[in-house]
N, C-alpha and C positions, 0 to 999 in steps of 0.2 A: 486624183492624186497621181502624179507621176512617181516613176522609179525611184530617182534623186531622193527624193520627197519621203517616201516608203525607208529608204535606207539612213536616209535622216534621220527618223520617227522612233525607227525599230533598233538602233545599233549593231543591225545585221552585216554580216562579213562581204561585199562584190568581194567574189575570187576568179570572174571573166565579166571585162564591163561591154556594155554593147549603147544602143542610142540609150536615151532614156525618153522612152515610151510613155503613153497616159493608160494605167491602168482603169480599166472601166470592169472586171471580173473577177471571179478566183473561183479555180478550178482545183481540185483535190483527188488526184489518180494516180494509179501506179502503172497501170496496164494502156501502152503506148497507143493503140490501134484504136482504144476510149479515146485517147487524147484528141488523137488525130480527126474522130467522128463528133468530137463533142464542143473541144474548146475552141472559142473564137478569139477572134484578134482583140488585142488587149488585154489578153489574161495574165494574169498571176498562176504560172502555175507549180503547185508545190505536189514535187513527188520525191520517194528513196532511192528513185534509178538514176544511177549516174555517171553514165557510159554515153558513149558518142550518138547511139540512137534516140538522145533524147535531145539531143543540140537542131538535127535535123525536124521532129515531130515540133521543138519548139518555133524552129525557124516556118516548115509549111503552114504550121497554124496560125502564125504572127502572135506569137505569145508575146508579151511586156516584158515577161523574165520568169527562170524559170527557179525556185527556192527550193534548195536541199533540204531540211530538216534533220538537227540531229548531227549537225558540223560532218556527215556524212563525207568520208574523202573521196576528189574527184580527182582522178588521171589528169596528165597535164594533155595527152591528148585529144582528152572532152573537153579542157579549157581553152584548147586552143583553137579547136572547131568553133565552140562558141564566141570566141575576137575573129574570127574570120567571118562567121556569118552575122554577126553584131547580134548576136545570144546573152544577152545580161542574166549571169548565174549568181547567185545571192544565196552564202550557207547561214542558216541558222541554227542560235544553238539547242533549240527547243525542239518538244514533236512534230508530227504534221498539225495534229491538234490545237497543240499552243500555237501554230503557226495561224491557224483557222482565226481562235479566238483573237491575235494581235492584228489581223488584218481586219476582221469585224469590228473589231472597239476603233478603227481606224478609218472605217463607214466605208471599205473596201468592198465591193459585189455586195448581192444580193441574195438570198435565200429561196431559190426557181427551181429546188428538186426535192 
């Protein structure tokens, strides 16, 4: 599934759009220096942080896009880092949780921890 495709599905908010990537993962962390050790390219990844250090751990990890949960507000200057480095941030209006369960029922990654 790609990005596009994802925000199709889900009626979720692009508030910085970037390519639209093939999601092949989904990763669920709050804790950046996790991110950075853990998620690989293509990830979905949904965290509460949403400050410019996360545009960056998105962009070295080659994340697909990174999902707010919780319409959580983002500075305009983490959205703009993320169009600058082609960071697709996607707010949702549910938890991290619900975020988990809509990506699952959408046969999004797999279950490897």
């Amino acid at each position: 599934m790609t990005v596009k495709e994802l925000i199709q599905q889900t009626n979720w908010k692009v508030i910085a759009q970037g390519a639209d990537e093939t999601i092949s993962s989904v990763y669920i962390c709050d804790l950046l220096s996790w991110v950075m050790a853990h998620a690989q390219s293509g990830t979905a990844w949904v965290t509460v942080q949403a400050h410019l250090n996360v545009v960056a751990v998105a962009a070295l990890s080659g994340c697909a896009c990174v999902i707010i949960p919780e319409n959580i507000a983002v500075s305009e200057d983490t959205l703009a880092a993320a169009r600058e480095k082609g960071v697709t941030m996607i707010a949702a209006p549910c938890t991290s949780y619900g975020a988990a369960l809509s990506l699952s029922k959408l046969g999004i990654g797999e279950v490897t921890r």
